[in-house]
Each structure stands twice: as C-alpha cells, then as structure tokens.
C-alpha positions in Angstrom: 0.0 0.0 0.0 0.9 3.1 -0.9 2.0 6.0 2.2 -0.3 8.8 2.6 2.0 11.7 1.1 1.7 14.9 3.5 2.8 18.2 3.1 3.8 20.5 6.2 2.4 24.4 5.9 3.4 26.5 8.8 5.7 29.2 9.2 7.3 27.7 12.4 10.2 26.0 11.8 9.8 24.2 15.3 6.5 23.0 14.4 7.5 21.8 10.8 10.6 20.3 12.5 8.1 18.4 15.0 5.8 17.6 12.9 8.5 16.1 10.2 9.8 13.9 12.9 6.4 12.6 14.3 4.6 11.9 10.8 7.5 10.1 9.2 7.7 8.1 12.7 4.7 6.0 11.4 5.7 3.9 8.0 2.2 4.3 6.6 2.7 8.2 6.0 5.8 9.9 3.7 6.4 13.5 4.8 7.2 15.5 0.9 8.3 18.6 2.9 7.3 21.8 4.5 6.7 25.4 3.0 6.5 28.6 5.6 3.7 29.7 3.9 1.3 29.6 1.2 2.9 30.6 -2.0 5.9 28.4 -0.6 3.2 25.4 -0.8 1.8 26.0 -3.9 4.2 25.1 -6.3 5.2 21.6 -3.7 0.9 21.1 -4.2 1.3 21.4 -8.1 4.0 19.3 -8.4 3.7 16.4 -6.1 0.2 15.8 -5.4 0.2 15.3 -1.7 -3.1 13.1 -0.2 -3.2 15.7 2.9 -2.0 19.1 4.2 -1.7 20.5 7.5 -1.8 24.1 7.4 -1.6 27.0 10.0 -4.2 29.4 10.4 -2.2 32.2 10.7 0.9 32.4 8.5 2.5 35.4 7.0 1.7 36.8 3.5 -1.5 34.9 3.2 -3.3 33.6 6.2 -4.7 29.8 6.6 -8.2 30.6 5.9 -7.5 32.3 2.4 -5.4 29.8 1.5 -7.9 27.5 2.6 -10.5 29.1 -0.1 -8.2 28.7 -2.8 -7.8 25.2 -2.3 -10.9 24.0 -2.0 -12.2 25.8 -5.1 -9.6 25.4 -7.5 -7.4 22.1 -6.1 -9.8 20.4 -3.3 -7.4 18.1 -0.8 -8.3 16.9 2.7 -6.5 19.7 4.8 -5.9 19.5 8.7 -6.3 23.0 10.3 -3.4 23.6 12.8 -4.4 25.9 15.5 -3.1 27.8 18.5 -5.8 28.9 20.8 -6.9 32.6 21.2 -10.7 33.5 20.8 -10.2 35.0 17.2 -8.2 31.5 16.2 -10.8 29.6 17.4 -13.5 31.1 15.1 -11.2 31.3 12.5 -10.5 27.5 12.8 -14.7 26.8 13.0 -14.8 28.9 10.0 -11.9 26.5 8.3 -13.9 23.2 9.0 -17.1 25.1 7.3 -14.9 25.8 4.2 -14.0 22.3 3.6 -11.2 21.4 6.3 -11.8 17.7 7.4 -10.4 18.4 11.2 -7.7 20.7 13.1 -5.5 20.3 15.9 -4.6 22.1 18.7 -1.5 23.7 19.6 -0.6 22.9 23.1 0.1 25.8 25.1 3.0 25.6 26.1 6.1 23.7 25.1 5.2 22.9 21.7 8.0 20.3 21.0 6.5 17.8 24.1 3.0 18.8 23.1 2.3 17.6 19.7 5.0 14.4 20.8 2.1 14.1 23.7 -0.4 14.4 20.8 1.1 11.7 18.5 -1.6 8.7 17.8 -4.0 11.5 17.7 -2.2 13.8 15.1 -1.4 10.8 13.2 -5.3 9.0 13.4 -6.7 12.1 11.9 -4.0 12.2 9.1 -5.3 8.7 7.7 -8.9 9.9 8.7 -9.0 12.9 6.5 -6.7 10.8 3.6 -9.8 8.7 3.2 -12.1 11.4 3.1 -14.1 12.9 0.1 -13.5 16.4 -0.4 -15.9 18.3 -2.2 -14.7 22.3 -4.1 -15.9 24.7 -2.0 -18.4 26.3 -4.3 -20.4 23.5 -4.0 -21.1 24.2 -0.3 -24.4 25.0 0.8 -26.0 25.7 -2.5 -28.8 23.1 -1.8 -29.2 23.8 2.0 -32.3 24.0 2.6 -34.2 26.1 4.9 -37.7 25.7 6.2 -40.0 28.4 7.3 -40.0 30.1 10.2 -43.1 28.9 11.6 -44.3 27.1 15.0 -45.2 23.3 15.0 -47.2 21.4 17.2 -45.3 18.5 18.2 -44.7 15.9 21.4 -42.4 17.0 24.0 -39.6 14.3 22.8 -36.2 15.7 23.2 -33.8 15.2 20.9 -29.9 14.2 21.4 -27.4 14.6 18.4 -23.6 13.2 18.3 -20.8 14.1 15.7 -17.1 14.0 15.4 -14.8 14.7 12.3 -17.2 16.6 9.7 -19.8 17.1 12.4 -19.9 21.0 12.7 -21.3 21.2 9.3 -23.6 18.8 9.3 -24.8 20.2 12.7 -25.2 23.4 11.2 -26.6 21.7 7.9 -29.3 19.8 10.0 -30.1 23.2 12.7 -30.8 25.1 9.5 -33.4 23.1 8.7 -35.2 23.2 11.8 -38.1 25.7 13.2 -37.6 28.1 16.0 -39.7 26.6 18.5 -38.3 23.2 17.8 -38.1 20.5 20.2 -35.6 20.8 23.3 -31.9 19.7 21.3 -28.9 18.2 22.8 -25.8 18.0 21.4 -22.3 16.0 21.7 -19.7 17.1 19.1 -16.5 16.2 19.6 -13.9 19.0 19.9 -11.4 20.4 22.5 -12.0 22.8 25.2 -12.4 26.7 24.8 -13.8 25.6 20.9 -17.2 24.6 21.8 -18.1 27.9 23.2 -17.3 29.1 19.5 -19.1 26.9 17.8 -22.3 27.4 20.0 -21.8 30.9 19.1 -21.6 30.7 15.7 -24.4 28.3 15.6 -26.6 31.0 17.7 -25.5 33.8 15.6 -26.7 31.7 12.2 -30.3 30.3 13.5 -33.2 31.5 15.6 -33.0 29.0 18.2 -31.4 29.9 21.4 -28.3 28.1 21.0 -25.4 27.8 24.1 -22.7 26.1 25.4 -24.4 24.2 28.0 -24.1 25.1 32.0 -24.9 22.9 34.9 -28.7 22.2 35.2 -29.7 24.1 32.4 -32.8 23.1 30.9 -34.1 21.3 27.9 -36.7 23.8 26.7 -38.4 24.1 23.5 -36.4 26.6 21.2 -33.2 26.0 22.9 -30.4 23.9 22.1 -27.0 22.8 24.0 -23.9 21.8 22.9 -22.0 19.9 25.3 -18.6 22.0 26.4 -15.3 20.2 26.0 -13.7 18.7 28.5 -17.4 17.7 30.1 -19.3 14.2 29.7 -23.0 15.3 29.3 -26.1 13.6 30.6 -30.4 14.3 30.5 -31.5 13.9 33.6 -35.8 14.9 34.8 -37.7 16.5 37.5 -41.3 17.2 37.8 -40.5 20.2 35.6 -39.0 18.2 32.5 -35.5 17.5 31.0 -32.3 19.4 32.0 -28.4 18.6 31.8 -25.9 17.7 34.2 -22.3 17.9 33.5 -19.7 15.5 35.1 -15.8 15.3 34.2 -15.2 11.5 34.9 -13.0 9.9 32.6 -13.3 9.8 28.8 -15.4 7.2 27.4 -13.9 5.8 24.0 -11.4 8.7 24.7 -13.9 11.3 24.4 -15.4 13.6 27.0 -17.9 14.2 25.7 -18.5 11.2 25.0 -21.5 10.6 22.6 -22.8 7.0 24.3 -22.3 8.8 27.6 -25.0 11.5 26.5 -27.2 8.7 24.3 -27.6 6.4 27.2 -28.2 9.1 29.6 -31.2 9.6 27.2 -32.1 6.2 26.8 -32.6 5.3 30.8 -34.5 9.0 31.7 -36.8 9.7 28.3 -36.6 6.1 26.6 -39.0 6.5 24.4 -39.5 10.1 24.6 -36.6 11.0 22.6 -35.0 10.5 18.8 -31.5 9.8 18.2 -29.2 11.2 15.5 -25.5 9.8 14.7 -23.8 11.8 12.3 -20.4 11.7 10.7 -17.3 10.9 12.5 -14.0 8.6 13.4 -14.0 5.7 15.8 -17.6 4.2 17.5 -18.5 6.8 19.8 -22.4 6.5 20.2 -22.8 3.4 18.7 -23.8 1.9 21.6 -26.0 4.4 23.2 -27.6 5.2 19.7 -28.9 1.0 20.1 -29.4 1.2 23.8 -31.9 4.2 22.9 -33.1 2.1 20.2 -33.7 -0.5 23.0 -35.5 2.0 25.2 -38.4 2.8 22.6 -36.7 5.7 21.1 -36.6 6.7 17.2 -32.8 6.7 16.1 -31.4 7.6 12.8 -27.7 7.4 11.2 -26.1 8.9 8.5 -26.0 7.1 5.3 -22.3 7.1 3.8 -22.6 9.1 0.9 -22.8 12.2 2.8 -20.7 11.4 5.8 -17.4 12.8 5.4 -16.3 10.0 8.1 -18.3 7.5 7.6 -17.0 5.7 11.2 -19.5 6.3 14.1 -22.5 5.6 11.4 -21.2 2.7 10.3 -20.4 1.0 13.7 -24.3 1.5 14.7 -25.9 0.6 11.3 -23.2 -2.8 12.2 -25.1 -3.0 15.9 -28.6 -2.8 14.3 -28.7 0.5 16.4 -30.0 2.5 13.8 -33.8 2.7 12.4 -33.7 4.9 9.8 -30.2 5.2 7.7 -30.8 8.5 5.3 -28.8 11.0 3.8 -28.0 14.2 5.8 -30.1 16.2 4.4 -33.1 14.0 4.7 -32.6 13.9 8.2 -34.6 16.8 10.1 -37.4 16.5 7.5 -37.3 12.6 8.9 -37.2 13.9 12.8 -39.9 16.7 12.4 -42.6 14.0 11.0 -41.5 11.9 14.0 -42.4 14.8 16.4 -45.8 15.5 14.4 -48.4 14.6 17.4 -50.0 10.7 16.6 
C-alpha cells in the first residue's frame, strides 16, 4: 500500500521540525516537505500531489483561511487545520472546517515540541482519517441547504440528542438550519477540544433562531433551545417534575472522548426512553454506537447517516453494524425525517 504523502504548511520552523519527525515516525505516512507559507506550498501542491496538508491558520503573506478558499475551489485536498488557541483563532478554525477542512489540531500551550509528541496517535489518526475522506470544491457548499419556514409546529415534548465527530460541525449546522424556531428541546455531543465549543455554539446562535449555548450545569431542555456539550465535560439528561435538563460531570473519557456521545445517548435512553430520537452523524471511531442501540432499546426513534454524505463515515457505520439505527438517510433527509416523528400521533 501506498504511504499517505503529507505536506507541512506553517511558518514555524519548530513546528514543521516536530511535525516532520512525528509523521515520518509511522511507516504508513511519507512527509514531501514543509513550506512557511502559502505561496511556498503551492508550487510543492502542483508538483507532487500530496493526499493531505496541515496548514496553519495564521501564517505570513496569506493567512490559513485564504489559503484555505483557494484550495478548495480550485485544487480540493483533505486539509488539517493547525491551530493555536486565542478566541479569534478559534473562530477562525470553526470557519476552516465550514470551508471544507476535514479536522484541526490544537496547539498545546506551552512547550510545543513535548505537546504535539504528547499528541502523536492523535495527530497521526486524523491524518489517515482525512486521507480517506471525500472532499468536495468549495463552491459546492451549501448551494442546496435547505431552509424551512420560520413557523411554530405542534409536536410531542420528545427531546432530541445529536452526536458528531470529524465533519460534524457542518452537518450540525446543515441539520439546525433546517429546523423551526420553537423546535423540540436539542442536545448536542460534538466532539472538539475545550475553549472551541463555546465558539461553535456561538456561531451556531449567531446563524439560527433557536437559542443556541454552550451548556451550563442544570440548564434546561426547553423548546427553542439547544445545548452543545462544552469540552472537556461528559454530558447527561436527567428529569424532575419540571421536564429534561443537563448535568455535567468530568469522569474519565469514554472511547477517549469527553464528551462522549454514548455517555450522553444512554443518559437519554434510561430518563426519556422513548420520549426521545437519536441522531449519529459523521465521524471517526464508534463513539455513540452503543448508546444510539441502547436508545433504540428503550423505545426511542434513532437515525444514522447514510455514507454518501458522511465525510467520516465511522460512528454511522459502527451502529448501522449494531442494528442501532432505524432509519439510515442522507444528511439532508434527516430533520425532514425527525420533524414527521415529532408531528403529534
């Protein structure tokens, strides 16, 4: 089998100097080089071909995110964002994976050489992730979302409880856009680092009507609003004579995630059994597999994500194997699918 063949953009020489050592550490991947910036890449893109890039966000001359753009329309290749975290780099980096990126990585903090070594399996799982991955020009994005009126719906008081990984924040915002305002209480599990979830609940809120967060403590599940679980936190569904709210608990990581998806889906599955619906969306590994067919179990309506429009077509997979899954349908089919499910019988 061929090695995946990965080219090195960043304008730190430590970091392309890590990074050279760690990739070419595992015998499946070939390291072509490293540019300092994006003009220094392009010609190395022409001429070999690599199968993935990691690129900086910011970078001298042109930043990441142009770059980005010009890649996706005009030469589409599965790109891992590399990140260092400040507020502005974290929406820029959320803004990345809605251009086309597969995934990103964050910069530890501090000493940057014993960071990404401490970051190894994962920095090198997501390069063969996003090597398999289907990348589509960015043009085509969102041209066919589509959006449904802005009007009430009598429904059931079933909550609903969403998990993604790699690919997820688009197809989270993909599936919210097609949702009403007053829609049905929405939990959500997508997997990403702390200090980035409170971005991408923010971006989510600015985009949609819903009241969209980054979920606190015993906030509640109320109709309109929706919570993303924060990094760092496992996330459960808990009742009271009042209805559905969240706890939070830092535990250990579950499939090394916290959040963990299953954590969240059986949560569901032993407080609103069949009160609830399920989504599994696109991502790498078998996180929510399980609790997606323990909800199943429990009288709840559970749907995956077919393949064709997964861009990691992992999680799916391993609960359409489990028989966890009811309904397998293509993203888009999705909320049309769930808001027919919380029509009153």
């Amino acid at each position: 089998m061929k090695p995946i063949r990965v080219l090195i953009v960043d304008d730190s020489p430590v970091v392309q100097s890590v990074l050279t050592t760690l990739l070419s550490s595992d015998t499946d991947i070939e390291v072509l080089g490293a540019a300092s910036d994006a003009f220094d890449a392009k010609d190395t893109i022409i001429e070999k071909r690599p199968d993935v890039i990691t690129l900086d966000v910011e970078m001298p001359r042109m930043d990441g995110i142009t770059f980005l753009k010009h890649l996706m329309r005009f030469r589409p290749v599965p790109v891992i964002m590399i990140s260092s975290y400040t507020r502005n780099n974290s929406m820029r980096t959320l803004e990345a994976l809605n251009i086309g990126a597969v995934d990103f990585i964050a910069k530890p903090r501090k000493n940057i050489r014993t960071g990404l070594w401490e970051l190894r399996h994962e920095i090198i799982a997501k390069i063969k992730t996003a090597a398999r991955t289907r990348i589509r020009p960015y043009d085509l994005f969102g041209k066919h979302r589509k959006r449904i009126p802005a009007v009430s719906i009598a429904s059931s008081d079933k909550i609903i409880a969403i998990g993604a990984s790699t690919g997820g924040t688009c197809a989270i915002e993909r599936l919210l856009g097609s949702m009403p305002p007053d829609v049905n209480g929405i939990v959500i599990v997508q997997h990403m680092p702390a200090r980035y979830t409170s971005g991408f609940a923010q971006r989510m809120d600015s985009l949609f009507p819903m009241d969209i967060k980054e979920a606190n403590d015993r906030d509640r599940l109320d109709r309109g609003k929706v919570l993303i679980a924060p990094g760092g936190w496992h996330l459960q569904v808990a009742e009271d004579r009042k209805g559905y709210y969240v706890r939070l608990q830092d535990g250990r990581q579950v499939n090394h995630q916290r959040p963990s998806v299953d954590v969240l889906f059986n949560s569901v599955a032993k407080t609103a059994a069949s009160n609830a619906i399920g989504i599994l969306l696109t991502g790498m590994g078998d996180d929510g597999a399980d609790g997606l067919l323990a909800m199943r179990q429990a009288g709840a309506f559970t749907v995956a994500q077919d393949e064709a429009t997964s861009l990691v077509f992992g999680m799916p997979a391993a609960a359409i194997k489990r028989g966890a899954a009811e309904v397998v349908a293509p993203l888009d089919d999705i909320p049309d699918i769930v808001l027919s499910r919380l029509k009153p019988e």
